[in-house]
N, C-alpha and C positions, 0 to 999 in steps of 0.2 A: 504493500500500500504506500510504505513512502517512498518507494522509485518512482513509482505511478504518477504522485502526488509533484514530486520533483521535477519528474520529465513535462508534465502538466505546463508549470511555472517557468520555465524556461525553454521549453518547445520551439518555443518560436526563433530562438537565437540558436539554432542547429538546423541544418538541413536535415534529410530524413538520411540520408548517409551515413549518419552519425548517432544517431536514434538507432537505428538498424546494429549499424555495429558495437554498440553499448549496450542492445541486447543482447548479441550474441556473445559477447565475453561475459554477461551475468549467466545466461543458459549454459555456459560452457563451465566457468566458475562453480557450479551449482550440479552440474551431473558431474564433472568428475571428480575421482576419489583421491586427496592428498599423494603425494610423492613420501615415504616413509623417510627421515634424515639419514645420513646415509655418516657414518662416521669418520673422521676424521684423523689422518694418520701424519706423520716425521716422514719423512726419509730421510735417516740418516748416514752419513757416512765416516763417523770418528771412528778409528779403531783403537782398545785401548785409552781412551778415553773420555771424557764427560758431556754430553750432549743438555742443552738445557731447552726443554719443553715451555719456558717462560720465554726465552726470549730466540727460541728456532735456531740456537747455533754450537755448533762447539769451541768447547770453552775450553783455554790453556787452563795449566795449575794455578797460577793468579786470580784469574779470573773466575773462577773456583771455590779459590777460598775464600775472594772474597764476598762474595756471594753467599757463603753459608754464613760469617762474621756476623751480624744481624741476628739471627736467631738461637733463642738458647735450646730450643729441643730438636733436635734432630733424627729423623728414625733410618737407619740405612735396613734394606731388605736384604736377602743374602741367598746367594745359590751356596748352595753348603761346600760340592763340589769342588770351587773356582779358587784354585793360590793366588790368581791375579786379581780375582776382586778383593782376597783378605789384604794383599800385598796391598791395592790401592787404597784400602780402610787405612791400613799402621800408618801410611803416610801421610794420608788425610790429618790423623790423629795428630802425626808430628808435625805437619806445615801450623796447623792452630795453635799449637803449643810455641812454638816460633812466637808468635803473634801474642801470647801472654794468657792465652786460655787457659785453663783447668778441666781437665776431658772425664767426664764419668760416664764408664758406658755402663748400661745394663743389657744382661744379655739372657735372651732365649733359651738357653740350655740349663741356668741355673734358675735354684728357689729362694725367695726370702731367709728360708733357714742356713742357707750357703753361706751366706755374707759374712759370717767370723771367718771362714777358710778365704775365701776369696779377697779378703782385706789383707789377710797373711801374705799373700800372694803378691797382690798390688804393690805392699810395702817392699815386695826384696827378701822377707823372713823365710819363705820358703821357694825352693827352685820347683824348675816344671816338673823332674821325676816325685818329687814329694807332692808335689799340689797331685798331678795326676793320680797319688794312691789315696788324698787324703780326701776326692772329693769324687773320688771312684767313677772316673770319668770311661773306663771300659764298661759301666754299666748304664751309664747315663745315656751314651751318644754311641753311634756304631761307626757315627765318621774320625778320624784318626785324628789326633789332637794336634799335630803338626801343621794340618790343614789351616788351623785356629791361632794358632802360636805367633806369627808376625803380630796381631791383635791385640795379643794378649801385653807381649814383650814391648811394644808402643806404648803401651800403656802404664808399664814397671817403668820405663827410662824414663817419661816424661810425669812421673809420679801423679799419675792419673788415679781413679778408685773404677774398683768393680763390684757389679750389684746384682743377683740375681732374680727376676721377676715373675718366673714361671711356676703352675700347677705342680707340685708332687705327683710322681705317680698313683701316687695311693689318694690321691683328691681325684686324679683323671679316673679312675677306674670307679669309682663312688659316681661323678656325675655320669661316666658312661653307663654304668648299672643302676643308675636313680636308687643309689642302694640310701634312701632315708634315714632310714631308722641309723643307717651308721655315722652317721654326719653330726657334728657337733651344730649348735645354734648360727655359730658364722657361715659355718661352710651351707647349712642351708637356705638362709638368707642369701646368700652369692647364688646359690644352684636358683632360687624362689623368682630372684630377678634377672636372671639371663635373657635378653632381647635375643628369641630365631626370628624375627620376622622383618628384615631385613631385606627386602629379594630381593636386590641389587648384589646383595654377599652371595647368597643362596645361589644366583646365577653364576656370578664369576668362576665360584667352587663348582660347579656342576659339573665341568668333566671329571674331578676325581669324584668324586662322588656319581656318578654315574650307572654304578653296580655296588653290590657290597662285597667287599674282599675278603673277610671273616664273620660272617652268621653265629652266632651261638645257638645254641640246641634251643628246638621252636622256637628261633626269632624269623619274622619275616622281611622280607628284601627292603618293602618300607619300613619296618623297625629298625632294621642294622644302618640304611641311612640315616634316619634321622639321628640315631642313635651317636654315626660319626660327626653330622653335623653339630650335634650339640656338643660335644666336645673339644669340637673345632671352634666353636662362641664361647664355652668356656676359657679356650687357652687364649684367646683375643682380651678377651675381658678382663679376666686376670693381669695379664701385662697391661693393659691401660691402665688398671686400677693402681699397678704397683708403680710404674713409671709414673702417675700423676702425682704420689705421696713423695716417690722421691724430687719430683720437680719442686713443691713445697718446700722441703726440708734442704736442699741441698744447693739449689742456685740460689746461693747465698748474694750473690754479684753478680756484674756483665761480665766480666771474665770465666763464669762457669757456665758450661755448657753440659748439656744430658744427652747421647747418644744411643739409642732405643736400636740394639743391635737382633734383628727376627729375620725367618724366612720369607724373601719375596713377597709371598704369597697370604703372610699377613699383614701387610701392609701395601699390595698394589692397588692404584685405584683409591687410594683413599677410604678402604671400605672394611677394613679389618681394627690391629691396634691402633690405627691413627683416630679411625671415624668416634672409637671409646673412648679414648683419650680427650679427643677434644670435647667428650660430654662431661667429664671429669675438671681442666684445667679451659682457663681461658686463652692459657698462653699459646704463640703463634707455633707453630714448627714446618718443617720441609721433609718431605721424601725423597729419598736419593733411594732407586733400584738398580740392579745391576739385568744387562742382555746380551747373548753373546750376539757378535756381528753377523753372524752367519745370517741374521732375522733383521734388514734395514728397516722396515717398518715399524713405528714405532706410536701408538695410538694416542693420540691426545687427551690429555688428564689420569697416562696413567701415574707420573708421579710429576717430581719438579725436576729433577735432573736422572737422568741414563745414562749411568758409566756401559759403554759398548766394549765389550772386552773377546778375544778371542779364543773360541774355547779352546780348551787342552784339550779336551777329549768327552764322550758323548757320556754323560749323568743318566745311566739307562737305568741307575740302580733310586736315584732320587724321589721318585715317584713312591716306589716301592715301601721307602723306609718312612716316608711320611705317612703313610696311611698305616703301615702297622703302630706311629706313635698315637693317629687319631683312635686307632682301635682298643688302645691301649692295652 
């Protein structure tokens, strides 16, 4: 009615040429169906290097670091895999240290209860052979500590601190088995408020999550997912929640900086420990993920910067060891 009403009122200053053809871009407008967006990708070409999705280029070591200077929480993602991405972590750690930072990372492998060992560590008081019995790292992880070691030893020289953030196994295995009754009051308060409903996470994970990899006796193919999914929001959850306290207590100053060290994959996208994190703290932080070059495409918003590195060789086994940790 108000085209009608319009075409009415100004009729006369259009020839019918024009009238004509302004209908048929509203009849044309009007039967067809939207164009779906179609997403937006990098092509990048840095090998071994930092790619910045902010500003579409790559970036030398300067340029880099100073870049990351500005914010105190930083979360790096990690192909477990990669010596070149750890290699590029230590340095990372050492060029801000340079610079007069104080680097605390927390990291995905260990638990809040760790933290007396891990401080040991941090200081100098104990070498790797003893940290590695003292913090039973052959049962914790099945990837080789060597892998992790440049990380770690960046962190001793430039008298950094280490913090651990993650679930216990024996918490993973309670919310995997919704076993209640064995949960103390905190721990079911944490399981009570667990956000799955998420689908933007829920999608990204759905290739592993695809099938179930280990069933327990009468569980069904929908139970054992969901069952992995929710433990996959617990161990998210968890490192938000712990990495937020320590952002509280610990960036005492702008010279301290919190480096939230997890796999890739809870943090790409901005849909894992970052997106809980930021329901926790106000404070600002960045995503640096690691890709190897082999894969130039690179999709926009999946983090702020893309180190492209090239692989050593194919992580056939990675996949693998992830899902037996969600399975617990």
């Amino acid at each position: 009615m108000q085209i009608a009403t319009n075409l009415a009122v100004y009729g006369k200053r259009f020839s019918m040429h024009y009238i004509i053809l302004l209908f048929a871009t509203i009849l044309f407008l009007g039967c067809s169906s939207p164009t779906a967006p179609q997403p937006l990708y990098h092509s990048v070409k840095c090998i071994d290097n930092v790619y910045s999705l902010k500003s579409a280029k790559c970036l030398n070591e300067q340029e880099f670091i100073e870049n990351l200077e500005p914010y105190q929480v930083i979360f790096i993602g990690d192909h477990h895999s990669s010596k070149k991405e750890h290699k590029m972590i230590a340095k990372t750690i050492r060029e801000l240290s340079k610079k007069g930072y104080r680097i605390h990372l927390a990291n995905e492998w260990f638990t809040p209860k760790d933290n007396p060992i891990l401080q040991e560590y941090a200081n100098g008081s104990i070498d790797d052979k003893e940290f590695i019995k003292k913090i039973k790292w052959g049962k914790k992880r099945s990837f080789k500590f060597d892998l992790f070691a440049p990380i770690y030893h960046a962190i001793i020289e430039t008298k950094g601190k280490l913090y651990g953030i993650n679930l216990s196994k024996r918490e993973r295995k309670l919310i995997s088995r919704v076993n209640i009754s064995a949960m103390s009051k905190e721990e079911v308060s944490f399981f009570d408020n667990l956000d799955l409903d998420v689908s933007a996470h829920k999608k990204l994970l759905s290739p592993f999550f695809s099938y179930c990899h280990k069933a327990k006796r009468d569980e069904t193919n929908e139970e054992c997912l969901r069952r992995m999914y929710r433990v996959q929001v617990a161990w998210d959850t968890k490192m938000a929640q712990e990495s937020a306290i320590l952002s509280k207590n610990i960036l005492k100053t702008k010279k301290d900086k919190l480096i939230i060290f997890a796999g890739a994959a809870h943090v790409t996208y901005g849909l894992g420990v970052n997106l809980r994190f930021a329901r926790e703290s106000n404070l600002p932080f960045l995503t640096i993920i690691p890709q190897s070059s082999n894969y130039t495409a690179v999709m926009h918003g999946k983090a702020d910067f893309v180190y492209m590195y090239k692989k050593e060789r194919a992580a056939k086994e990675l996949e693998k060891k992830l899902i037996q940790e969600l399975n617990g």
